[in-house]
C-alpha positions, 0 to 999 in steps of 0.5 A: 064649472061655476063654484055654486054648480059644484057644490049643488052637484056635489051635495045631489050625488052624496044623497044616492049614498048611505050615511054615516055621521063622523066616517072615521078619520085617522088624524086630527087636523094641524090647524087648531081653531076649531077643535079647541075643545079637543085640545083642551080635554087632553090638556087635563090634570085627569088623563095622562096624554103625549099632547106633543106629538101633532098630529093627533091620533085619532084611535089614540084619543079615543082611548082617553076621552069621549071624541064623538061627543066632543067632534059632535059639539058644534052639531046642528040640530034639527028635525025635519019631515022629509028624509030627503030634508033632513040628509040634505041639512045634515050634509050641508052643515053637520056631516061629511058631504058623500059618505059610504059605510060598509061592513068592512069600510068607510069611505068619506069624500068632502070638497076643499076650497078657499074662495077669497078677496081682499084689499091692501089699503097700505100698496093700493093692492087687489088681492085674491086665492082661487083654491079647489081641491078634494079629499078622501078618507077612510077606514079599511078592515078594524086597522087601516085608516087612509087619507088623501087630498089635493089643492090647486090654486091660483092667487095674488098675493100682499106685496111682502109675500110677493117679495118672498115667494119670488125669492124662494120660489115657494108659497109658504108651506104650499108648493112650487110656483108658476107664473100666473097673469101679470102678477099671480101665481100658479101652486099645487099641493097634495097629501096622502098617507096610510096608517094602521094599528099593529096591535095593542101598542104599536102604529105605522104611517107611510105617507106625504105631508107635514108633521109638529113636535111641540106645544107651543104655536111655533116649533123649535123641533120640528114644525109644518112650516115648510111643504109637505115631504115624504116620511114614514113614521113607526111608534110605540105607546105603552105605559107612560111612554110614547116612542116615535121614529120618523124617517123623512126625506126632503128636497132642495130645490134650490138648483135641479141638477142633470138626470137626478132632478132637485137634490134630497136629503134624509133625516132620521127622528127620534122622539122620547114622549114621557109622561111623568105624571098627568100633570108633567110631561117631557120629551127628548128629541134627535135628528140627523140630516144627510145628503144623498149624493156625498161630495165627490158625486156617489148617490149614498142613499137613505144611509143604513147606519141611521135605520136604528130606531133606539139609539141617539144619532149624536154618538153615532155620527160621531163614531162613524166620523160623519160630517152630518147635520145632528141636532137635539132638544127637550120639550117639557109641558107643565098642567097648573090648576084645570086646563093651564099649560106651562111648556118650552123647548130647547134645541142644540144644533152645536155645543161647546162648553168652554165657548159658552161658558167663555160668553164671547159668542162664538157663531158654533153655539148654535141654540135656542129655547122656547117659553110659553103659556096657555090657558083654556075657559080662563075667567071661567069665561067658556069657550075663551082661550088665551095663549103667549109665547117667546122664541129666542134662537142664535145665529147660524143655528139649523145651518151646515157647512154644505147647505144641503145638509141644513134643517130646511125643505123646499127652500123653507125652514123645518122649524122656524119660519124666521129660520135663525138670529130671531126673537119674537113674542106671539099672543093669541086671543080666540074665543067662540060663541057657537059657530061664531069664532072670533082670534086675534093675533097679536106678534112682535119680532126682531131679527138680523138680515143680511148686507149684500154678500154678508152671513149674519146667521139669520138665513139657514141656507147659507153656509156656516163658513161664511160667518161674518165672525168667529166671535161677538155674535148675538141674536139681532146682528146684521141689520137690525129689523122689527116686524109687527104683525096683527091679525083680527078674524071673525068667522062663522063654521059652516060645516065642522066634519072638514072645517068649512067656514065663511072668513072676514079679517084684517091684517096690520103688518109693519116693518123697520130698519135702517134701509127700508119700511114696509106697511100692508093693511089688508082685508079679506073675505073667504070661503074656505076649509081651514085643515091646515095651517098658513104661516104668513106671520113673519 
């Protein structure tokens, strides 16, 4: 069936419906550029609010500012003499396509696509996406909310993508490949979950999809970087405090293995959000990953020793004389003047003071920070928004011994997208005049890739006992490489109740080293809805 018959079919079933403007979400999506104004009445020096804990939750943030009113901004007015005019323009543009409310439920389906074109002027390269999909939400009783959608796609990609889907096996963030064609590829992706309210001051998640600890645009902690994995997610908010457990498992389909299929692992996550004051909130953070079946072949399982939701996994996995992957970090955010935002992060993968102290470079002081800025309406320029931010982190870092037990799912880092033995400088420039958007992305980065056959620490399924030296090691080892990356997008909201927008951008992206160089100059059109974020920045 032809796009435009879908959609007309879509938009005539939705009229047998009643309406209801807004059917209740649970979570805010990933991808930010537009619910900006959202973002910036949390980031306010008047509330206090854990802005660090993505996705947001919706019921939260109704508690602390007005969200219907800020949902509804982008709202196009306009009345019309006929009802069946007015259902169908508010469908089209304002509201979710097929809405159904009742006493005791809503329920709220909308179409998913990205229909796009593009040209690589650099490789003399015709690129296209082909993705349909759907989603469903919805809300059951005062304290079940539901979520549920599905991608498929087809496309043809720029050549560097080509380069590291064949590698890995994955189009970044979106799922397993097929062949598709001559030189396409054949991907699907899903998502589904359930969340409820447990009183006053507690929540529950059990579902499939990605989660984002931090308030940068990167995240050293945990980000949305890799597939979509399976966790269940339990947290407390009281006072100043929100507390967060998140139980996740994660696959390594690096090799499939008789009768058990890719390899898991589990990890258990601890996150301390504290809100010092409105202006100043930190946060603690740990992590332990294990693998599912140990060394000699016996499935352990989801490991009980980890269950503990109030106890730091460090001591424990020390105590228990356990060869797992921990890790820890801090992530501080800091409101200057009205809408300003100062944060950073650090994570610990392993510390050893002496080494450190030593300044030789020993490969086990794996870490890495974060530093950034952002501001809302500077200049006092409504609706501009500015954002720059560094990441630094060491070689080795996020990698294990045995690599299943690495911070990574689905042949992609959980953090990073650049994995390990990095720098780079991001800088984003948005601003929006009604429905018009317009971004610019601007990203520099060095790092250090591999010889043939050599482990400089940049790639984190590698094992750490093949280091290439004990000592001397330092962020951009190996072979030194620099990107550029630029992108400039220009697009028009259609209808913001699922983010459905008409795209047009141009992507400038260089590459140096001592072996190779690479340019692609690409632009693109696209029909799409824009929920979640695509990393193909790296």
């Amino acid at each position: 069936m032809s796009t435009p018959k879908f959609l007309l079919i879509f938009l005539l079933i939705s009229a047998g419906f009643n309406t209801l403007t807004n059917a209740q979400n649970s979570f805010l999506p990933l991808n930010k550029t537009y619910d900006r104004n959202i973002y910036k009445e949390v980031y306010s020096p008047e509330i206090y609010y854990h802005t660090s804990v993505n996705p947001f939750y919706i019921p939260e943030l109704k508690k602390v500012i007005n969200y219907d009113s800020l949902k509804n901004i982008l709202w196009l007015e306009k009345s019309l003499n006929k009802t069946w005019k007015q259902k169908a323009w508010n469908k089209f543009l304002n509201d979710d396509v097929v809405t159904l409310h009742r006493k005791d439920f809503d329920i709220a389906v909308n179409p998913l696509m990205n229909f796009g074109l593009g040209n690589d002027f650099a490789d003399s390269k015709s690129t296209w996406v082909n993705t349909r999909g759907l989603e469903i939400k919805g809300r059951i009783g005062k304290n079940f909310l539901f979520y549920t959608n599905f991608y498929e796609n087809q496309a043809v990609f720029v050549d560097y993508l080509n380069t590291y889907i064949h590698k890995w096996s994955v189009v970044p963030g979106q799922g397993k490949i097929r062949e598709f064609g001559d030189d396409g590829f054949d991907y699907a992706a899903a998502t589904g979950y359930l969340a409820m309210n447990a009183g006053k001051h507690f929540s529950f998640q059990l579902g499939h999809g990605k989660n984002f600890l931090g308030d940068g645009y990167r995240s050293l902690l945990l980000s949305d970087n890799s597939f979509n994995n399976l966790f269940l997610k339990s947290s407390v908010n009281f006072w100043h405090i929100k507390y967060m457990v998140l139980y996740n498992q994660y696959i390594d389909i690096g090799e499939s293995k008789p009768n058990i299929g890719y390899p898991r692992k589990y990890s258990t996550v601890h996150y301390l959000s504290w809100t010092v004051s409105k202006r100043v909130n930190l946060s603690f953070f740990d992590a332990i990953i294990w693998q599912a079946t140990d060394s000699t072949g016996t499935y352990r399982g989801f490991d009980l020793q980890y269950l503990n939701p109030i106890i730091f996994m460090r001591p424990v996995e020390f105590s228990i004389g356990s060869p797992d992957n921990a890790l820890m970090g801090l992530n501080l955010s800091v409101i200057a003047g009205k809408h300003n935002v100062f944060y950073g992060q650090f994570i610990l993968d392993e510390f050893k003071l002496s080494e450190v102290s030593g300044g030789n470079g020993w490969w086990g002081n794996k870490q890495g920070f974060q530093l950034g800025f952002k501001t809302y309406d500077p200049f006092n320029l409504k609706n501009l928004y500015f954002q720059t931010e560094y990441n630094w982190v060491r070689p080795y870092t996020y990698s294990q011994r045995v690599p299943l037990k690495n911070y990574g799912h689905y042949n992609q880092p959980l953090a990073h997208p650049l994995g390990a033995n990095f720098w780079e400088w991001v800088n984003i420039v948005q601003y929006n005049y009604n429905r018009i958007f317009f971004k610019l992305h601007l990203q520099y980065a060095l790092y250090g890739e591999d010889p043939q056959g050599k482990n400089f620490g940049k790639d984190i399924y590698k094992s750490y006992e093949t280091c290439v030296c004990e000592y001397h090691n330092h962020v951009g080892q190996g072979i030194k490489t620099t990107v550029f990356y630029n992108n400039l997008n220009i697009s028009y909201l259609i209808n913001p109740a699922y983010n459905l927008n008409f795209s047009v951008g141009f992507t400038y992206r260089y590459l140096k080293n001592d072996l190779r160089k690479e340019q692609t100059s690409y632009v693109y059109f696209a029909l799409r809805t824009s929920l979640n974020n695509l990393y193909y920045n790296f």
